[in-house]
C-alpha positions, 0 to 999 in steps of 0.5 A: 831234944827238948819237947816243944812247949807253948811258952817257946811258941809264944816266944817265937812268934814274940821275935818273929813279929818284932823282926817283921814289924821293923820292916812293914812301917818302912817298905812303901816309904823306903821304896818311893822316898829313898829308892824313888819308885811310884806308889803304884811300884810300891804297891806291887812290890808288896803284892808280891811280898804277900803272895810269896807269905802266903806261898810260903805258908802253904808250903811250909804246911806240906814240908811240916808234914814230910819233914816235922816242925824242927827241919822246916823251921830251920829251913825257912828261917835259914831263907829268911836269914839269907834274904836279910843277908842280901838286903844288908848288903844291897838294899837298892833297886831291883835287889830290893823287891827280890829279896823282900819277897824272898823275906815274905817266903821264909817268913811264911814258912816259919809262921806256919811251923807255929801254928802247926806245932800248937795243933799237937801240944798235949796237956793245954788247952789248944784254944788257950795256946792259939790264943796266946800265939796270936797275944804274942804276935801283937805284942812283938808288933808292938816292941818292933815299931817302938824300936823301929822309931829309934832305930829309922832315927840313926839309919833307916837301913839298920832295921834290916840289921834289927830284922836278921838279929830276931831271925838269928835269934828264932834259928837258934831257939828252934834248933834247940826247942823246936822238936820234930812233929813228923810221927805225929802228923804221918797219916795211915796210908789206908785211911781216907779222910773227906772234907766237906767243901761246901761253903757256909753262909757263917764263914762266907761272912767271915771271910768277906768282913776279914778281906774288908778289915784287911783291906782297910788295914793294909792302908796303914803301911802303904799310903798313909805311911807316905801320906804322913811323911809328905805333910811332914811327919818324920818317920821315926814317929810314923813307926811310933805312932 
C-alpha cells in the first residue's frame, strides 16, 4: 500500500467538501419549502446534523488510533455512502433528518482521518499541509455550490446523487492511497502523558470570537438561504450566489 502523501489529502478534502457543499445550500430550504417543515424544525435538524459531525470526529478520532487511518476512512466513508443511499431512495419525512444525521456521522469521522493523517506526514512542513488542507476545503466549497446551482436547476434531489458520487469517489482513493497509521500512533503503555487544562485568556478569546463568526455564518445556510427564495430568488442562483 502506497504511503500517504499530503497531495492525496488535499484531494480528499478537495471531494469531500464538494459532496458536502451540494448539500448545506439546500438542507433548510428543502425542509421547509418541499418537505413543508417550520424554520424552528429545520433548525434542529441541523443541530442534530451537527452534533452527529462533531460525535463523529470524536469518534473518528479513538478509531484513527485503534484502527489506523486506512479501516476508519473505509468505515465512516462506508456509513456516509450508505446514508446517501437512504436519502436517494427516501428523501421525505422523518427518513430525512435521519439520515442527514446519519450523513453528519460519517462525514465526521472521515474529516478526522485527514487532519490526523497530516499530524504524521514526514519530509513537510506540517504547518504548510495543514494549511493546504484547509485551501482545499474552500476550494471544494467552491465547485460544489458552482454546481450545485446547475444540478437544483434540473432535480433538487440529484444533489443527493452529486453528494454519493464524491463519497464513492474519497472510498476508492482511500482504499488505494490511504494507508494505515496504527504503528505510528500506538503509545507506550508505561509513558504517562499530562495536559495542562488550564484555560488561557489567548484561546478563551479564541474560542469566543470563533463561536461568535460561527454563529453568524451558520445564517447563511439556514435563514437567509429561506429568506432569499421567499422574496423570490430562485435557488439555483442561491447556491450560486
Amino acid at each position: 500500500m502506497k504511503k500517504i502523501t499530503a497531495k492525496v489529502l488535499v484531494l480528499g478534502t478537495i471531494i469531500l467538501s464538494c459532496g458536502a457543499s451540494f448539500m448545506w445550500p439546500i438542507n433548510t430550504i428543502f425542509i421547509h419549502n418541499y418537505l413543508h417543515k417550520s424554520l424552528a424544525v429545520a433548525g434542529i435538524v441541523l443541530f442534530f446534523n451537527s452534533l452527529c459531525n462533531f460525535i463523529g470526529n470524536y469518534i473518528g478520532g479513538k478509531m484513527f488510533d485503534r484502527l489506523g487511518g486506512h479501516k476508519t476512512a473505509l468505515i465512516n466513508a462506508s456509513i456516509a455512502l450508505l446514508a446517501l443511499i437512504g436519502l436517494i431512495i427516501n428523501h421525505d419525512w422523518p427518513a430525512f433528518p435521519i439520515f442527514l444525521s446519519m450523513l453528519g456521522f460519517g462525514i465526521g469521522g472521515t474529516y478526522t482521518v485527514i487532519n490526523s493523517s497530516a499530524a504524521f506526514i514526514e519530509g513537510i512542513d506540517r504547518y504548510k499541509v495543514f494549511n493546504n488542507i484547509y485551501m482545499g476545503s474552500k476550494t471544494g466549497s467552491l465547485i460544489g455550490t458552482a454546481i450545485c446551482s446547475v444540478i437544483v436547476g434540473i432535480q433538487i434531489s440529484l444533489v443527493f446523487v452529486a453528494d454519493f458520487i464524491c463519497v464513492l469517489s474519497f472510498l476508492v482513493m482511500a482504499y488505494f492511497l490511504y494507508n494505515n497509521h496504527s504503528k505510528l500512533v500506538k503509545r507506550e503503555p508505561n509513558k504517562k502523558i499530562s495536559f495542562k487544562r488550564k484555560l488561557t485568556p489567548g484561546i478563551g478569546w479564541i474560542i469566543l470570537f470563533l463561536s461568535m463568526t460561527w454563529i453568524v455564518n451558520s445564517q447563511w445556510g439556514s435563514n437567509i438561504s429561506t429568506h432569499l427564495t421567499e422574496i423570490g430568488v430562485p435557488v439555483g442562483k442561491y447556491s450560486f450566489l
